[in-house]
C-alpha positions as CSV (number, residue, x, y, z in Angstrom):
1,X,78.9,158.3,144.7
2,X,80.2,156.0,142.2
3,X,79.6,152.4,142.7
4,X,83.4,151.4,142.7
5,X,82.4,147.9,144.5
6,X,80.0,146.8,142.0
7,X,82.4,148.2,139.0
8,X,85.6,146.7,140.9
9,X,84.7,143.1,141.3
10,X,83.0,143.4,137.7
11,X,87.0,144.2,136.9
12,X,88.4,141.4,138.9
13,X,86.1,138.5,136.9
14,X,86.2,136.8,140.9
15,X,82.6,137.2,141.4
16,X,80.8,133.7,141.3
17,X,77.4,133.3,138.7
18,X,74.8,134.4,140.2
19,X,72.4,135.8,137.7
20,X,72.2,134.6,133.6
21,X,73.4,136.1,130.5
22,X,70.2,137.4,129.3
23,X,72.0,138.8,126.0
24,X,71.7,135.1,124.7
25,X,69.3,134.4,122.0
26,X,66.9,132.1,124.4
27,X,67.3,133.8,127.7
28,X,66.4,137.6,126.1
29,X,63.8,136.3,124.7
30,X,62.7,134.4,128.0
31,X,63.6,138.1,130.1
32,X,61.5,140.4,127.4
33,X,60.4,138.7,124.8
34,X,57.6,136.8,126.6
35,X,54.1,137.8,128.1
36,X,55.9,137.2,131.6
37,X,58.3,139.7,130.9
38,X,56.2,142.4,128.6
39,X,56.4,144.6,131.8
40,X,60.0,144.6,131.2
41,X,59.9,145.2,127.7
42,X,57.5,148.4,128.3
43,X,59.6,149.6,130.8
44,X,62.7,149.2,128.5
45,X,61.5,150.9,125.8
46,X,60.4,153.9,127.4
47,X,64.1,154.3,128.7
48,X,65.6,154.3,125.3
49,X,62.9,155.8,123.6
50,X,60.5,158.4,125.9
51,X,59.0,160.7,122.7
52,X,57.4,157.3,121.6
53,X,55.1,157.4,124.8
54,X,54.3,153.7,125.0
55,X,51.5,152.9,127.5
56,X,50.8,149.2,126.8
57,X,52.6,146.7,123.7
58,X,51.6,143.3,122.1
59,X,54.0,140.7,120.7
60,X,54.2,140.5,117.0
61,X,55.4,137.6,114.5
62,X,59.1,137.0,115.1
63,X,59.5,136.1,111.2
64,X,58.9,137.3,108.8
65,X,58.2,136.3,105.0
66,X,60.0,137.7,101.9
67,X,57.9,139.2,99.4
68,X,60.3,137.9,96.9
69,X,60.0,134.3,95.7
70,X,62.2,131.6,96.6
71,X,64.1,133.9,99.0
72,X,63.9,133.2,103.3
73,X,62.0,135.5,105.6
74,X,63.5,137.5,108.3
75,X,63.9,136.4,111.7
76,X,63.8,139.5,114.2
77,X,64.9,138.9,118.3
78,X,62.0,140.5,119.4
79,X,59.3,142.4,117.7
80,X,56.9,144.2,119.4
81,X,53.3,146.6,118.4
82,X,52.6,149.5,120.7
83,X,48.8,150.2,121.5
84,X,49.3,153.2,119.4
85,X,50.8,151.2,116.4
86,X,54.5,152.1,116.3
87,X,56.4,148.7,115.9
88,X,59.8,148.6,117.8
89,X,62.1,145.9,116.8
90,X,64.9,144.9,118.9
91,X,68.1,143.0,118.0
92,X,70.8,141.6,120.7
93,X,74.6,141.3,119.0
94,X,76.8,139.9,121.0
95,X,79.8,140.5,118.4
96,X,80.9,142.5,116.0
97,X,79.6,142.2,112.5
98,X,80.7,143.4,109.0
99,X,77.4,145.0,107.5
100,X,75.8,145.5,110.7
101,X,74.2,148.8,110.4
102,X,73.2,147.5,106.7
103,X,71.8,144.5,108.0
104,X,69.5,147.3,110.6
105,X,68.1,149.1,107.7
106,X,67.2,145.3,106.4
107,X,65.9,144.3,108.8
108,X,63.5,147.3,109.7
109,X,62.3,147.0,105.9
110,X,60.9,144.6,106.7
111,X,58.4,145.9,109.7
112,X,57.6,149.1,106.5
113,X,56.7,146.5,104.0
114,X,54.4,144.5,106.3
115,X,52.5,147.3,107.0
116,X,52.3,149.0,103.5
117,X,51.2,145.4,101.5
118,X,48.7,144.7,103.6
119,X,46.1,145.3,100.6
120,X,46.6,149.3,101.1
121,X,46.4,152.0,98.4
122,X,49.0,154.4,100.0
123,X,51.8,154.2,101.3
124,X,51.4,155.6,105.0
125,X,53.0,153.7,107.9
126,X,52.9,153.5,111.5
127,X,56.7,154.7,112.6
128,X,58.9,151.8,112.7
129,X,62.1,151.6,115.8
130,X,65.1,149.4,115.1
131,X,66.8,149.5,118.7
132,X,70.1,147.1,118.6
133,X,71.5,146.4,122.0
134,X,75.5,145.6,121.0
135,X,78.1,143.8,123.5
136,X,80.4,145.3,121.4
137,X,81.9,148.9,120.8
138,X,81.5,149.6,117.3
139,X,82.7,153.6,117.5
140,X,85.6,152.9,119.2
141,X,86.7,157.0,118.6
142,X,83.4,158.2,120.5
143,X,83.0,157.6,124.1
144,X,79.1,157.9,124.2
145,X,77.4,154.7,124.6
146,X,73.7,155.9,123.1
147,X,73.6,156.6,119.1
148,X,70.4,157.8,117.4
149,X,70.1,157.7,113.3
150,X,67.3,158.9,111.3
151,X,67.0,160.3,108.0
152,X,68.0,164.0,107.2
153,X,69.3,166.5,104.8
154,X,72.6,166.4,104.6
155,X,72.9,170.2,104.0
156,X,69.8,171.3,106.4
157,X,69.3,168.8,108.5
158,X,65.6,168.8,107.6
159,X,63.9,165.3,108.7
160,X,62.5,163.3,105.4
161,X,60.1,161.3,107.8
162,X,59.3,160.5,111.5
163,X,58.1,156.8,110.7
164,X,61.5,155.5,110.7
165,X,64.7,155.9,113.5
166,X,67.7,153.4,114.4
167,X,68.7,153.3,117.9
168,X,72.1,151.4,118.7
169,X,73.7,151.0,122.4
170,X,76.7,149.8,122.9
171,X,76.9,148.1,126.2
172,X,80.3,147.9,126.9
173,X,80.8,151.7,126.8
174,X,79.4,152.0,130.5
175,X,81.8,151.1,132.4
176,X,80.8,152.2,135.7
177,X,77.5,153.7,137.6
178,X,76.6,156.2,140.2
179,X,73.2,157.5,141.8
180,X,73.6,160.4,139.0
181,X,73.5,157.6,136.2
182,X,70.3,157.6,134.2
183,X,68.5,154.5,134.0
184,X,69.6,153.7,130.5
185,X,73.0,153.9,131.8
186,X,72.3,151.6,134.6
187,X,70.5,149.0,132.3
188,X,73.6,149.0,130.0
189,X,76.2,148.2,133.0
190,X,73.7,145.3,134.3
191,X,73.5,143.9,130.6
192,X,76.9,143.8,130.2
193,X,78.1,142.8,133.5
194,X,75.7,140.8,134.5
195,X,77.1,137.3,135.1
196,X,79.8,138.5,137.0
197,X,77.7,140.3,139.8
198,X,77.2,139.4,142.9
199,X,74.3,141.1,143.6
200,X,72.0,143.7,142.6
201,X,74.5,146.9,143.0
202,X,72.0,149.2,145.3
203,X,71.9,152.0,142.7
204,X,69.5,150.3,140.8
205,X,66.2,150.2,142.6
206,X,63.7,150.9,139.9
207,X,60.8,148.7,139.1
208,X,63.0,147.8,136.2
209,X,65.4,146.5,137.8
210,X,63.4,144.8,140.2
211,X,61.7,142.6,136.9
212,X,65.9,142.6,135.3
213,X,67.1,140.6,137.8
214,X,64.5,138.7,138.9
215,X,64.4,137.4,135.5
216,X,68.1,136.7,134.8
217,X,68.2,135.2,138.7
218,X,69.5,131.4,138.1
219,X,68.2,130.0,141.4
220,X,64.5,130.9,140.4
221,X,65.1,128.6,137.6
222,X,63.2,125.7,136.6
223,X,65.6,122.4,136.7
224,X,64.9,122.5,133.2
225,X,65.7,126.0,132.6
226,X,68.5,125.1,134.7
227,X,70.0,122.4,132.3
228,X,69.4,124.4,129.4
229,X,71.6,127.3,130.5
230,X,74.5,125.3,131.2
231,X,74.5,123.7,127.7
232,X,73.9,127.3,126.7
233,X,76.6,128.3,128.2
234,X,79.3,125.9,127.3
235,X,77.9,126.0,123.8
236,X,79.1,129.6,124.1
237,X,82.3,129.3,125.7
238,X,83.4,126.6,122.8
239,X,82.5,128.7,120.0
240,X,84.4,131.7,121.8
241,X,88.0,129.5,122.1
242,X,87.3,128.1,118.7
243,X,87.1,131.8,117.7
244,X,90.3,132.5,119.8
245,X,92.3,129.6,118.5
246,X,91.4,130.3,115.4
247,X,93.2,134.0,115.6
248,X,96.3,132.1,117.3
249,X,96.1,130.1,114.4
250,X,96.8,133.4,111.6
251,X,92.8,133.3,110.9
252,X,91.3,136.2,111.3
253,X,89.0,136.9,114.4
254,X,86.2,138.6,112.4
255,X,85.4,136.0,110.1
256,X,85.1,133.3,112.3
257,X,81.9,135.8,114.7
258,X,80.6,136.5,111.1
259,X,80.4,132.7,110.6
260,X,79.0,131.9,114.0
261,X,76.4,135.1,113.2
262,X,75.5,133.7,109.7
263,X,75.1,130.2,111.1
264,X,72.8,131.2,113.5
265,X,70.5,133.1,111.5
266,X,70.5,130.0,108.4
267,X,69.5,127.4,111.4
268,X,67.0,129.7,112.6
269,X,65.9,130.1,108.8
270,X,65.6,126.3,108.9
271,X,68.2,125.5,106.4
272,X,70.2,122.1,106.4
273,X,73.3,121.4,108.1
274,X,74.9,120.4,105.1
275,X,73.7,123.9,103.4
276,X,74.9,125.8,106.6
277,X,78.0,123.9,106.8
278,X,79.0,124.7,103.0
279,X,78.1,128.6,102.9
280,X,80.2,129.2,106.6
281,X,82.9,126.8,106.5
282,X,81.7,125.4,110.1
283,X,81.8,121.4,110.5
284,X,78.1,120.3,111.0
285,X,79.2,119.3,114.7
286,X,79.7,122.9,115.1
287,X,76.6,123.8,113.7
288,X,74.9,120.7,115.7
289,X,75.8,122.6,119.3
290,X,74.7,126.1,118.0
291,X,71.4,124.4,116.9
């Protein structure tokens, strides 16, 4: 039966905080991107990916360098090596993004080129996984919520290589759950909606939902932890009513995420204010809270 009191108070937006918004940069990272929450991680990926049969993962380099001189490395989310040697790496957008699936295939070069200059003669490579989990709809005609790419014929459909897939899930697309919901499913709905439940909703009673909301649980938060949410937090909700004043304003809403997106990525780059400021149009006060 469909969980229509979980779903309905999500709706009603009356539900008081009770777990974090683990789709922000530090608190993702804190859920699966640590050794405390590699269980997690493991568990995660082999919901959206079962034929990669991962039994165990290690944390790789988060940056990257560019092979190309006087250009900036590459700053992934989350990367992660699989005992086997598949790398899987995982990318949280929490808006929508001119270029995106551009900026995927980027991005995953990345993870190929690491592997193939490492003083080899060939150019074999363990299979690389771009997974992007999006808290946006980007394929607003197509209700499915799970979309696989890899390379193909176009006429016969015959794979080029195994070594290299994209998986994107678009978290707002599940909009409820019930017992008969697959995991995945369920994982998407909890992402999403997770600040505005009031508890775990009692069709998700998995070991991976046990770790998910233990993690994103704000009472088992250090103080510390504790302060850095909030600033986290009203850090976000001012750059999301500058965004909205600027579209009452005549600006448009889609430059003003891209800005936001493109700061975040030169400050993470470690770039200067002053640099950051000029390329995105963003005052360095702006820049200062996102930092």
């Amino acid at each position: 039966m469909e969980n229509k009191q979980s779903t309905a108070a999500v709706a009603s937006g009356e539900v008081t905080a009770r777990y974090a918004n683990i789709l922000l940069d530090h608190w993702f990272k804190r859920s699966f991107g640590m050794e405390s929450g590699k269980r997690l991680m493991i568990l995660t990926l082999r919901e959206i990916l079962p034929e990669a049969d991962i039994s165990d993962i290690t944390y790789g380099n988060k940056e990257h360098p560019n092979p190309f001189p006087d250009n900036h490395g590459v700053v992934f989310d989350i990367e992660c090596v699989s005992s086997e040697g598949s790398r899987f790496v995982v990318e949280v957008q929490l808006a929508r993004q001119a270029w995106f699936m551009e900026r995927a295939l980027f991005y995953s070069s990345f993870a190929i080129q690491e592997q193939v200059f490492r003083g080899k003669d060939s150019y074999e490579f363990m299979p690389v996984y771009f997974i992007a989990l999006m808290d946006f709809t980007l394929h607003s005609d197509d209700a499915r919520f799970l979309f696989r790419y890899n390379l193909l014929d176009s006429k016969t459909g015959e794979l080029m290589t195994d070594r290299i897939s994209y998986t994107f899930l678009e978290l707002p697309k599940v909009t409820s759950i019930s017992d008969k919901s697959s995991n995945l499913e369920k994982l998407c709905f909890a992402l999403h909606n997770m600040t505005a439940l009031k508890s775990r909703p009692p069709e998700m009673q998995a070991e991976i939902f046990d770790l998910l909301f233990n993690s994103a649980e704000i009472s088992k938060f250090t103080p510390e932890e504790k302060v850095k949410y909030e600033h986290d937090m009203t850090t976000e909700r001012d750059i999301r009513n500058q965004i909205q004043y600027a579209k009452e304003q005549g600006i448009e809403q889609g430059a003003g995420q891209k800005a936001v997106e493109i700061a975040r990525k030169m400050l993470a780059d470690g770039l200067p204010l002053s640099s950051v400021s000029s390329y995105t149009g963003l005052t360095c006060d702006q820049l200062k809270s996102l930092s």
